[in-house]
N, C-alpha and C positions, 0 to 999 in steps of 0.2 A: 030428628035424625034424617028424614025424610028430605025435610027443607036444607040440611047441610051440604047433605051426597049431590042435592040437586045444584045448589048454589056453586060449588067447586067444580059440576059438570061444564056450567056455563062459562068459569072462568078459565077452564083447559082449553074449553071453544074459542073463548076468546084469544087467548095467548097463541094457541093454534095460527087463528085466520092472520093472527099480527105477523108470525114468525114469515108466513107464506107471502105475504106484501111486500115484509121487508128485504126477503130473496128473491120477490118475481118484479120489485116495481124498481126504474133506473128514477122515478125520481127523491126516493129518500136515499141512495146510494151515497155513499160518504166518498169525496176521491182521495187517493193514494197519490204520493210521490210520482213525479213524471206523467199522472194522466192528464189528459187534453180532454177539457173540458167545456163545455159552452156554458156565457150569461150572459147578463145582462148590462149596460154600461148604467150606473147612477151616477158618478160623479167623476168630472175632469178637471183639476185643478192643478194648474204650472206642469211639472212631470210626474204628476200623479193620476191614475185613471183608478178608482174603483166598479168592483163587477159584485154584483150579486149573483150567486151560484145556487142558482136551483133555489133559492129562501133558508138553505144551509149555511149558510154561510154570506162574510164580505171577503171578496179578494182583492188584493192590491197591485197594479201594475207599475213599477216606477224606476225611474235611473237609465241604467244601458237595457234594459228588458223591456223599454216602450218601443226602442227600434228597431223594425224586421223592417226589410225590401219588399214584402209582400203588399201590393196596394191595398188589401184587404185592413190595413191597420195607419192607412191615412183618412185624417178627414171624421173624425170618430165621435159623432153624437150621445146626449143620451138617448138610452132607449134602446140603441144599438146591439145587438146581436154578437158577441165577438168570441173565439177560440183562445184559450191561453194553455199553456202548461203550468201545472201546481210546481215550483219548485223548494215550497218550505207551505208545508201544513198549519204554523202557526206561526209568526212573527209577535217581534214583542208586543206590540199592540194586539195582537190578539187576533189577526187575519190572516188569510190565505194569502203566500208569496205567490203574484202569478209571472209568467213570463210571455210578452207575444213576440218574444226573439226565438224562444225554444219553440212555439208553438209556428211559427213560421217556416224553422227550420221541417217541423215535424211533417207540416203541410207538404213540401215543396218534396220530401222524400216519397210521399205520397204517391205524388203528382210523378213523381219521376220515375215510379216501380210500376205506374200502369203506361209512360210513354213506352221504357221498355218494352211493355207486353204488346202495347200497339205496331209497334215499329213507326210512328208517327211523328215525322220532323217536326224540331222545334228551334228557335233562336237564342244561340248565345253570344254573351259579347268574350272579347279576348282580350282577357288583360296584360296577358304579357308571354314571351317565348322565351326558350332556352333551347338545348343542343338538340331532347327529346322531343320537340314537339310544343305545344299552347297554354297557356291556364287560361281557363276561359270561367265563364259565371255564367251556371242554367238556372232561375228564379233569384235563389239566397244561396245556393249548395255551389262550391267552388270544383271544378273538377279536372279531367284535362285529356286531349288532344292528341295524341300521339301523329308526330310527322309523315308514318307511314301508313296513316291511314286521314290524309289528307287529303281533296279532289288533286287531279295534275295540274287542274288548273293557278291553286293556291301553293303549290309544291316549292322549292321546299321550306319556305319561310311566307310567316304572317306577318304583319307588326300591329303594336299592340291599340286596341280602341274600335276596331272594327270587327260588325257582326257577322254571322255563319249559319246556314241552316245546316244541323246536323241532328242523328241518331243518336238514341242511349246504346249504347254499344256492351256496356258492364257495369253494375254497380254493386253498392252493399253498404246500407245504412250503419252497422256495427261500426266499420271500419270507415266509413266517409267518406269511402272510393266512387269516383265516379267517372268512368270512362266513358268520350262523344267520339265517335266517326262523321266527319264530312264525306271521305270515301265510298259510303255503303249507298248513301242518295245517290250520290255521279253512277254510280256499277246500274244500280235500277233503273236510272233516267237512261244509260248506253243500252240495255238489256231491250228496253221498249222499242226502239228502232234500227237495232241492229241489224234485226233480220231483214233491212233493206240495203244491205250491202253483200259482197260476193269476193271471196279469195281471188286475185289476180287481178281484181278492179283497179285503175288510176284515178286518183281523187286528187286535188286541188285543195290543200289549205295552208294556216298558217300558224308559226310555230307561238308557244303559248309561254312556254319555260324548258330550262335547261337545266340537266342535273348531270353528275359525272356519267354515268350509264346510258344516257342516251337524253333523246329529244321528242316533248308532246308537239303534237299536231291536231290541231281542231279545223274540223272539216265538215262538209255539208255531206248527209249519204247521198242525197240527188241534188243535181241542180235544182236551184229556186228553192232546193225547201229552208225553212226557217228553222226547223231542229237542225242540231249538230251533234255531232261526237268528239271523240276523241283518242287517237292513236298514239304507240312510241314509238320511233323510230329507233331503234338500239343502236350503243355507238359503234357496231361492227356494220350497221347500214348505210351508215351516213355516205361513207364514200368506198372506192376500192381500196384507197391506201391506208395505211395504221396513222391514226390520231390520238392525243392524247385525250382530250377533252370535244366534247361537241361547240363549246364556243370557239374554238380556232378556228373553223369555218362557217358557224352557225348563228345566230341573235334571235331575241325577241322578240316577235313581231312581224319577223321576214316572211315570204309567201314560197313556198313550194310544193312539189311536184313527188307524190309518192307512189307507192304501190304497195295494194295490202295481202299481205303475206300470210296470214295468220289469224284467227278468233276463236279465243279459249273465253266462253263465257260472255262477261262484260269488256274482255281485253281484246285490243285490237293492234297486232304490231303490222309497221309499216318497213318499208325499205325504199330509200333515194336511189343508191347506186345501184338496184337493175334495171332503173330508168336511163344507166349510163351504161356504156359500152366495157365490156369489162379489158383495162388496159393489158394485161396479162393473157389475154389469148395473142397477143402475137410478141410476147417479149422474147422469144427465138430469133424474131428476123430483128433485134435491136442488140441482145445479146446473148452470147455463147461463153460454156465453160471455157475454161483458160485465157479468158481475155481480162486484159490489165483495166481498170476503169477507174475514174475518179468522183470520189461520191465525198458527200458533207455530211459528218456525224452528226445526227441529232438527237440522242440519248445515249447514255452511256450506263449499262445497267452492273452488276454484279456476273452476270451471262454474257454479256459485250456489249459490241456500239448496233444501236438501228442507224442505216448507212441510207439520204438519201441518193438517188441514182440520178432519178428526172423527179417531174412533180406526180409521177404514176407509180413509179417502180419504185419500192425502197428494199434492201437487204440485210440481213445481219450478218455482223461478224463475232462468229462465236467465241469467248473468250480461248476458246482449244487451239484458236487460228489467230490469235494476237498476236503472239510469237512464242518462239522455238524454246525458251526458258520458263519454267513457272511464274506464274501472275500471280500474284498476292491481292492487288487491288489495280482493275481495271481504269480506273481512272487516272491514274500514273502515266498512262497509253497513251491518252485523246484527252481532247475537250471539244465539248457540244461549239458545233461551228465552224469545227476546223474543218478543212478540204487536204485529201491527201488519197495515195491510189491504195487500189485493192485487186484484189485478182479474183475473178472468179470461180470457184471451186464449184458449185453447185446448182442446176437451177429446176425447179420442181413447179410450171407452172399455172397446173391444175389445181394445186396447193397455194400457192400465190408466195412462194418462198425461194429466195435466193441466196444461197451463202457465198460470203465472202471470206478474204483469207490476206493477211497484212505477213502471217507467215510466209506464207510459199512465197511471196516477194524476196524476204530473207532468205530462201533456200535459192532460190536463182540464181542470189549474189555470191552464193557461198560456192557456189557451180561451176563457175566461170575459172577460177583459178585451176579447181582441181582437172576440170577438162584441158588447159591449159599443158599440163604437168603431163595428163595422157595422150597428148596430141605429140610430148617432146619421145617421148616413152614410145609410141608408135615408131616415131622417123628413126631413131637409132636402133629399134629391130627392123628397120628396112636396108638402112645403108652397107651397101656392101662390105665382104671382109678387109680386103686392102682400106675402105674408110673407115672400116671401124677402128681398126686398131692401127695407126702411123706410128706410133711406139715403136711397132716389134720391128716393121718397116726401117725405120730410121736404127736400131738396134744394126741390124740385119747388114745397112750399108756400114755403119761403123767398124763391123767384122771384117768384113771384104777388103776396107781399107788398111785395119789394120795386118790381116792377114799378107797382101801383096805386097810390102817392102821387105814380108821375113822370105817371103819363097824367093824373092829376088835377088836375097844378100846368101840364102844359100846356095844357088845353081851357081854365084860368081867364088864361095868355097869350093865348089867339086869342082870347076876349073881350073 
């Protein structure tokens, strides 16, 4: 009895020390569905590679699951070392389905949850654009770009095949989102030498690109030095007068003359035209309200025509001053190019605003007659009585005439 209690002690001992090996050690561990595992390479034949897994197992790598973009799975000896993902536990022969397309992918998401954490540029290529922005390719993981957070210098469009050093900006393995900033490098690289520039400084550069909003400028902060920056000129700086676009007087490449206005952060805005005279401090001694002028439409909007004047001065004319009858549609009016006069109603220009008026010309014309009418109106409450009335006058002698042959035929009865 002795010998039994004792013999069942040592096999509790034993089952015991098994049970704790099998929970504490990773190499009898059995893998599961989607683990990424490492082995070992034994055999590469045509597109078939098998791996020995820990001595648990053979697993098979073959078909579309031999190719990942990760160099890590070219070039692949035996003997070799390699990561796969289990994607089937058994196949009909009896092996581990591996995949080093999944396991490649798995890597590279990896790789890309600690750039995030780094903040640590990396290189992608772009394979292609559209309205939002890039798709671009970081390792194996496809992700994308967004335009507005694009350097200025790449603004607003890429084309497709050329690389980028750019940020992880957002990601999320679940979902296979993966958002890059080129933006966030240019802000840090402006940030580092910024503070060698000063609000009201004149800089020297040249334009980089042109978007509807305005125009970059890259500029040296001092002479001579080799870093640069880069500024926007917004499109209400470009010039005194209203533009549609910065390329109506602007291009790529051209050299000009700014001054910085402005540094919020890593942003730096610029201003051209206070390096020019502002043509509106003396448009007084050029013109005055109520003067007739002829200017050349050059937009025509749903609010009226923008009217230019000279190549300084433009004005509008309000649709409320188009004319004297209801507008329906301004364009009925005018067309962009035509030249015809305006009169000036208003000029405000501290505001850099002048209105104009196509009305009050109508009301002029409409004046003239009716003045006319009270100028006849005046003379005949002027003209004396005898001119006024020749009527009563001529009345008057017709009596007299008639009267004197009757008085005449009766004094020759009383005779």
């Amino acid at each position: 009895m002795a010998e039994f209690c004792s013999a069942a002690r040592q096999i509790m001992e034993t089952q015991s020390k098994l049970s704790a090996l099998l929970e504490g050690s990773d190499y009898v561990k059995v893998p599961s569905l989607g683990d990424l595992i490492t082995g070992t390479i034994t055999s590469t034949k045509g597109r078939e590679v098998r791996i020995d897994v820990n001595g648990l197992t053979t697993g098979i790598v073959r078909g579309s699951e031999l190719f990942a973009e990760s160099s890590t799975y070219s070039n692949l000896t035996l003997g070799d070392k390699v990561e796969a993902t289990v994607i089937d536990l058994e196949n009909e022969m009896g092996e581990m389905e591996l995949s080093f397309r999944y396991a490649g992918q798995k890597k590279s998401w990896e790789e890309i949850t600690a750039l995030q954490k780094s903040g640590e540029p990396v290189s992608v290529k772009v394979l292609d654009a559209n309205k939002g922005g890039l798709l671009v390719r970081l390792m194996h993981v496809n992700g994308f770009l967004p335009v507005s957070q694009l350097a200025p210098e790449n603004y607003p469009r890429v084309s497709g095949g050329k690389s980028m050093r750019v940020q992880v900006l957002d990601m999320n393995e679940a979902d296979e989102k993966l958002i890059v900033s080129e933006k966030t490098i240019w802000e840090s690289e402006q940030k580092s030498i910024i503070s060698q520039i000063n609000i009201g400084s004149q800089i020297d550069g040249t334009i980089t690109a042109l978007a509807d909003f305005g125009a970059f400028v890259k500029f040296a902060p001092q002479t001579g030095s080799e870093t640069s920056l880069e500024g926007l000129v917004h499109i209400s700086e470009i010039a005194w007068q209203r533009i549609d676009h910065p390329k109506d007087l602007l291009k790529a490449g051209q050299d000009v003359k700014a001054e910085i206005i402005g540094i919020e952060g890593s942003k730096i805005f610029l201003s051209m035209k206070k390096l020019i005279e502002d043509p509106w401090s003396g448009v007084e001694k050029k013109y005055n309200v109520g003067d007739v002028v002829t200017g050349t439409i050059l937009k025509i909007n749903p609010f009226g025509f923008f009217v230019e004047l000279d190549k300084d001065i433009h004005g509008l004319a309000h649709v409320s001053e188009l004319s004297s009858s209801p507008v329906e549609d301004t364009r009925t009016l005018g067309t962009i190019g035509e030249v015809r006069e305006f009169k000036i109603v208003s000029i405000e220009a501290k505001e850099h605003r002048l209105g104009l008026s196509i009305k009050a010309l109508e009301a002029k014309g409409k004046a003239k007659p009716e003045a006319k009418e009270k100028e006849v109106e005046a003379e005949k409450a002027e003209t004396p009585a005898e001119e006024a009335a020749p009527e009563a006058v001529v009345e008057e002698e017709k009596k007299e005439a008639t009267e004197a042959p009757a008085k005449e035929a009766t004094e020759e009865v009383a005779a």
